[in-house]
ROMIBA-271610 format. One line per 3 residues: number of its first residue (from 1); their letters; for each residue y, x, z of C-alpha. Coordinates in nm, 3 decimals. Example, Ala and Ser with C-alpha at 12.3 -4.5 7.8 and 13.67 -1.06 7.14 Angstrom:
1 = as = -0.450 1.230 0.780  -0.106 1.367 0.714
//
This chain:
1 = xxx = 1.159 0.968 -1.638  1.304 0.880 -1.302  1.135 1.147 -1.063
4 = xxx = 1.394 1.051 -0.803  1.215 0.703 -0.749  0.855 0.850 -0.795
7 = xxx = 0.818 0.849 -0.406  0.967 0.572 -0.313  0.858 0.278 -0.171
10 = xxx = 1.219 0.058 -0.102  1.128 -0.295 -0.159  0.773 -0.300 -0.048
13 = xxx = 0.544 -0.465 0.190  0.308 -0.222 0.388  -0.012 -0.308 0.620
16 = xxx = -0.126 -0.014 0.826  -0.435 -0.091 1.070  -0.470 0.135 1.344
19 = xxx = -0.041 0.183 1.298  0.012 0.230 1.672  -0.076 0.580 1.703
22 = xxx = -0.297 0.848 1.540  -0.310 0.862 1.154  -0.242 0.532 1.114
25 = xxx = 0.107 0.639 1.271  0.187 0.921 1.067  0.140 0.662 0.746
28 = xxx = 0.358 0.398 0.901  0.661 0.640 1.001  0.652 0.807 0.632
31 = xxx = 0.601 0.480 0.463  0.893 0.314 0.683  1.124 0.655 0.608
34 = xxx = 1.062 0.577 0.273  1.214 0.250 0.243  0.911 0.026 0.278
37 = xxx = 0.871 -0.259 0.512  0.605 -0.202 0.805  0.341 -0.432 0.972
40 = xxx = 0.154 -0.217 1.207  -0.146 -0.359 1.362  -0.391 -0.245 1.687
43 = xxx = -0.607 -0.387 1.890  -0.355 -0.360 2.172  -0.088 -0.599 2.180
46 = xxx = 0.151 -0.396 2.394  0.161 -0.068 2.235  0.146 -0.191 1.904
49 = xxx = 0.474 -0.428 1.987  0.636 -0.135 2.179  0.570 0.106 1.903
52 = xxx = 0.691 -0.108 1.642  1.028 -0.184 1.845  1.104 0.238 1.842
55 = xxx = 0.990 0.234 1.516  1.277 -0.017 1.410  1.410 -0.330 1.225
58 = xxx = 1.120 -0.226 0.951  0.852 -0.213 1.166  0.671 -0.527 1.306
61 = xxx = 0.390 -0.564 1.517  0.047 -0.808 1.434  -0.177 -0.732 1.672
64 = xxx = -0.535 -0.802 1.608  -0.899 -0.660 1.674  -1.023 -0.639 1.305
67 = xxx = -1.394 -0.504 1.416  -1.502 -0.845 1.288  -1.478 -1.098 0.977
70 = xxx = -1.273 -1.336 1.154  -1.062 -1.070 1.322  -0.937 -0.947 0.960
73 = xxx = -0.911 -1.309 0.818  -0.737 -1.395 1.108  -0.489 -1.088 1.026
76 = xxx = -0.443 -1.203 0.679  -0.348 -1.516 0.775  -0.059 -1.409 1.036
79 = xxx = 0.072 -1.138 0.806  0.022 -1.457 0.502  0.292 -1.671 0.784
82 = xxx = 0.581 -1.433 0.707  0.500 -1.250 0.346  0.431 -1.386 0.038
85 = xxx = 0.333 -1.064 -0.106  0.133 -0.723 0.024  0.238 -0.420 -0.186
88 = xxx = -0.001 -0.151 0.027  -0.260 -0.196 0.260  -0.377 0.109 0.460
91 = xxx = -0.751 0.060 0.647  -0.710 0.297 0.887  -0.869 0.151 1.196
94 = xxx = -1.152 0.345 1.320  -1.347 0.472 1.579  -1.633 0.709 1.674
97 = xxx = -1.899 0.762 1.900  -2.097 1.063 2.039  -2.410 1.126 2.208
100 = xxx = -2.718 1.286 2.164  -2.990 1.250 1.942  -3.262 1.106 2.196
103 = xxx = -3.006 0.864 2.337  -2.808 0.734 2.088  -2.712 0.361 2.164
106 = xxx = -2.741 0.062 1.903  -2.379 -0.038 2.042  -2.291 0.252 1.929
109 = xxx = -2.408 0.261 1.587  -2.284 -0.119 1.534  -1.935 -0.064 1.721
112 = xxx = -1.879 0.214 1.482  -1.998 0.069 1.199  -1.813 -0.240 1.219
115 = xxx = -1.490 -0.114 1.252  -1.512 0.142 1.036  -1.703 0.019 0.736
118 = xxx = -1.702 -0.368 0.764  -1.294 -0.391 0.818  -1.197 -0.184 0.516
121 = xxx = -1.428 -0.447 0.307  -1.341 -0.767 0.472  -0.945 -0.692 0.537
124 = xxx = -0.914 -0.571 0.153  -1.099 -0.967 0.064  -0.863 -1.132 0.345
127 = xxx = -0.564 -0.975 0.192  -0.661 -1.025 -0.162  -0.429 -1.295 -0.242
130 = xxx = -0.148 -1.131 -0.081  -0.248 -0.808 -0.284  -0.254 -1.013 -0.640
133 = xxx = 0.087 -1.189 -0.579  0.245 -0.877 -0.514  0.024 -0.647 -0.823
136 = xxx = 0.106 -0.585 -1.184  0.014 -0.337 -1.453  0.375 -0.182 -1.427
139 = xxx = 0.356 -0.162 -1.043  -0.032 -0.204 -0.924  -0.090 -0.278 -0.522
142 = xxx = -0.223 -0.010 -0.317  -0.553 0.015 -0.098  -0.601 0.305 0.111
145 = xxx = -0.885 0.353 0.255  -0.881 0.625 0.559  -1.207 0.863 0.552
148 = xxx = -1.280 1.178 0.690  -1.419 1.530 0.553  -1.708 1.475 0.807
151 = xxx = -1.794 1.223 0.492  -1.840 1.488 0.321  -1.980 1.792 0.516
154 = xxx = -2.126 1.817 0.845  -2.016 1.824 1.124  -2.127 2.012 1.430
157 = xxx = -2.101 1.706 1.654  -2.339 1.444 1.726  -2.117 1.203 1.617
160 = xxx = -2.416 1.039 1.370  -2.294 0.626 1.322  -1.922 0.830 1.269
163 = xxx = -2.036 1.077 1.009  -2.232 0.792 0.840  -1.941 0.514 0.841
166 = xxx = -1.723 0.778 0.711  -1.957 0.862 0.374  -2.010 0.460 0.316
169 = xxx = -1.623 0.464 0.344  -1.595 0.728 0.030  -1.854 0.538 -0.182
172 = xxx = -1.703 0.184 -0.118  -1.343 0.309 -0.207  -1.499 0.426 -0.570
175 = xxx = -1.658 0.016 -0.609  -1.382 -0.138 -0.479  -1.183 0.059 -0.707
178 = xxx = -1.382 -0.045 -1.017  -1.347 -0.426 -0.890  -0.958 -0.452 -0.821
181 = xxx = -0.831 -0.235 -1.054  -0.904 -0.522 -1.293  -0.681 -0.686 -1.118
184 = xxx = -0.374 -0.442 -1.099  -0.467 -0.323 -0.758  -0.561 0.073 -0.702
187 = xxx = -0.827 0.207 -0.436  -0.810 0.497 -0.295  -0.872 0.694 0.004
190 = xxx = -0.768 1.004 0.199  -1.007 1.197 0.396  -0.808 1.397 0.671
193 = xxx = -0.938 1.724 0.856  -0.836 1.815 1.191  -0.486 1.610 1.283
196 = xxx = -0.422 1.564 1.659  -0.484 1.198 1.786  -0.650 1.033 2.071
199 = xxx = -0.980 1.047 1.873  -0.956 1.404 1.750  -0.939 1.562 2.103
202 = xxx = -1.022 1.903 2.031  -0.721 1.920 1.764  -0.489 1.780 2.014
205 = xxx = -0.601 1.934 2.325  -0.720 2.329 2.166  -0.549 2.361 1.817
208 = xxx = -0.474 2.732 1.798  -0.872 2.738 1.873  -0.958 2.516 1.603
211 = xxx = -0.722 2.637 1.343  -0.881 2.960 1.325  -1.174 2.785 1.115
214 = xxx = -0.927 2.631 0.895  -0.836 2.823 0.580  -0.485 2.742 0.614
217 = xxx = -0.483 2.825 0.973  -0.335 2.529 1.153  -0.424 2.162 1.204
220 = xxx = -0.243 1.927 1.010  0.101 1.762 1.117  0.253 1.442 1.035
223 = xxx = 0.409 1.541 0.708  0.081 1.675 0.577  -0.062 1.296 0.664
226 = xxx = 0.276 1.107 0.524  0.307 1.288 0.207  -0.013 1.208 0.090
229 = xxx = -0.009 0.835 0.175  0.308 0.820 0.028  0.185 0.996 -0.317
232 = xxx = -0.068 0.750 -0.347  0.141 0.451 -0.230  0.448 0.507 -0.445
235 = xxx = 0.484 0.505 -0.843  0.352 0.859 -0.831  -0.023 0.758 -0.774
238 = xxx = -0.004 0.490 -1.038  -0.256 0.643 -1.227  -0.466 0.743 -0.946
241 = xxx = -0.811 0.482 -0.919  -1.099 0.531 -0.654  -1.034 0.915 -0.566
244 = xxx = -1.018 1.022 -0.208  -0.748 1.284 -0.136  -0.867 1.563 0.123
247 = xxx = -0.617 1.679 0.363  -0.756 1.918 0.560  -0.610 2.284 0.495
250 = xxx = -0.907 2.402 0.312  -1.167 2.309 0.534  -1.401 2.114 0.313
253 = xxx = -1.385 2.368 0.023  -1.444 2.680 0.276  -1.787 2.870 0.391
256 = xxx = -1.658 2.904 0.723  -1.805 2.757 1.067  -1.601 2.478 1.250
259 = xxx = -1.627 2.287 1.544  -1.364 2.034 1.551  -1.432 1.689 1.620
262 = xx = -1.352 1.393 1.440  -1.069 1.307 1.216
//
């Protein structure tokens, strides 16, 4: 048994939507410390180029607005122009919306929706073919889909299209799972608590207030969010098919209020 190659990922070809900043960050830097080759992707073409350049000569920007069919097929063909193969693809794109009950807009049920339920599907059947060339039963590719534990409990917030896309995200993990793991490929998904990001305000801006409702009593960092992509993109989550991982310090699990905001 080799445990000192369980967690690495030297040699392989990593997709991380949503790479520029946020979650999707945290994933890329681990995966890239790691050993694996990087293609970060956002919807803007700036940040994501500047943040791959600091991120270095394993990092590489493909910028492109994936809320749409086209938008992911168009992705799969640019990253299909320089690799032959995709070891892991991370769907971690997302977005959220909030307003109250009486007024919640169509726009932003569909925005939210779209991005965070239709790209996971249609990237993952864009990047199939990449996915199969680079899959086998010794070393299956890797899907990770990025939830959230307001999938799975409520959250305070009227965030309602956000808590929504984030439960469809947990079931379609578990089908895709059952499809592609016919084909070598493993599905699986994290679903973060509170991390800081643009999206999570009230971890980034007040979290000494929020980690008192977390069990572990802090938000999470960017090791908390690397390690577990990394388990599950590495030989060490081999054996792990259409389970989401919660990261979240307890949170879920715990009979305690919280008011936290999105992850």
């Amino acid at each position: 048994m080799e445990l000192s190659t369980l967690f690495s990922l030297d040699g392989r070809v990593a997709l991380v939507t949503g790479g520029s900043r946020g979650i999707g960050l945290m994933i890329a830097k681990g995966f890239i410390e790691q050993g694996a080759k990087v293609y970060i992707s956002s919807r803007k073409s700036d940040l994501c180029k500047r943040v791959a350049d600091e991120l270095g000569e394993r990092c590489h920007a493909l910028p492109m607005d994936v809320s749409t069919p086209s938008g992911c097929q168009a992705l799969a063909e640019a990253l299909g122009k320089t690799e032959s193969k995709l070891d892991i693809l991370v769907n971690n794109a997302g977005t959220a919306w909030g307003a109250d009950f009486e007024h919640f807009p169509e726009n932003g049920w569909d925005k939210v929706m779209d991005l965070n339920v239709k790209s996971p599907f249609f990237l993952t059947q864009a990047v199939l073919n990449l996915l199969r060339a680079a899959s086998s039963s010794e070393r299956p590719g890797k899907v990770i889909n990025i939830a959230s534990i307001d999938g799975m409990r409520l959250n305070a917030w009227e965030t309602y299209s956000y808590q929504a896309s984030k439960a469809a995200v947990l079931q379609l993990t578990k089908r895709l799972a059952a499809k592609l793991i016919r084909e070598n490929i493993n599905v699986t998904g994290i679903a973060p608590g509170a991390f800081a990001s643009d999206m999570n305000r009230a971890a980034r801006d007040h979290a000494d207030v929020v980690a008192q409702a977390i069990p572990s009593k802090r938000i999470g960092n960017e090791e908390d969010m690397a390690a577990a992509a990394i388990y599950l993109a590495a030989r060490s989550g081999d054996y792990v098919v259409g389970e989401t991982i919660v990261v979240d310090g307890g949170l879920v699990h715990a009979d305690l209020p919280g008011d936290w905001g999105p992850a």
